[in-house]
Steps between C-alpha positions, in 0.01 A plus 500: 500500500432228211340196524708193589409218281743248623318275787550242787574209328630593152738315361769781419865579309774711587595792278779642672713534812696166676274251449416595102339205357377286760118407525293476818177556636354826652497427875392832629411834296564852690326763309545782757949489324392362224701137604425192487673125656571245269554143590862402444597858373778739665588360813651636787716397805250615821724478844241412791507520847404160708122491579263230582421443156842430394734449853818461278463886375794552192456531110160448302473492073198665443346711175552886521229772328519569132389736258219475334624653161789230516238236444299292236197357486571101373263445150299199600472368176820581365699484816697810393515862688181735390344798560164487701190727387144507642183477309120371529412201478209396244367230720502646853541854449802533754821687444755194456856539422628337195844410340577733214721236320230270462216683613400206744353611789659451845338284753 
């Protein structure tokens, strides 16, 4: 299995698929199928049952699962889609991921 290096909170692009282009942020990452929930990003028509939460019941927008490889990292200084690598850092001596555009590292 290879490393994920998209995380919670990312600010990410679409590559490909219905919603190609659009921006959002990472809201949840799932590693285990290589998916991940972006804010905004393919939505999907959800037909509930009423409950207590919600005693009206019928038909919720909400985001569906995407793949991971359909995806881009947001350059934060550029603001254009980048590849992300990993490398030490000279000050700390932590593994930090970095945009390969710019080679700025990522928060």
């Amino acid at each position: 299995m290879a490393k994920i290096k998209i995380k919670k909170d990312d600010t990410v692009v679409v590559l490909a698929g219905t919603s190609k282009g659009k921006e959002g942020k990472v809201i949840k990452v799932i590693p285990a199928t290589n998916r991940v929930i972006v804010e905004g990003v393919n939505m999907i028509s959800k037909h509930t049952k009423p409950n207590a939460a919600n005693p009206q019941g019928g038909i919720i927008k909400q985001e569906a699962t995407i793949n991971i490889s359909n995806i881009m990292l947001i350059d934060p200084k550029s603001g254009k889609p980048t590849k992300v690598g990993r490398r030490v850092d000279e000050k700390t001596g932590k593994l930090v991921r970095f945009a390969k555009k710019s080679g700025e590292s990522i928060k």
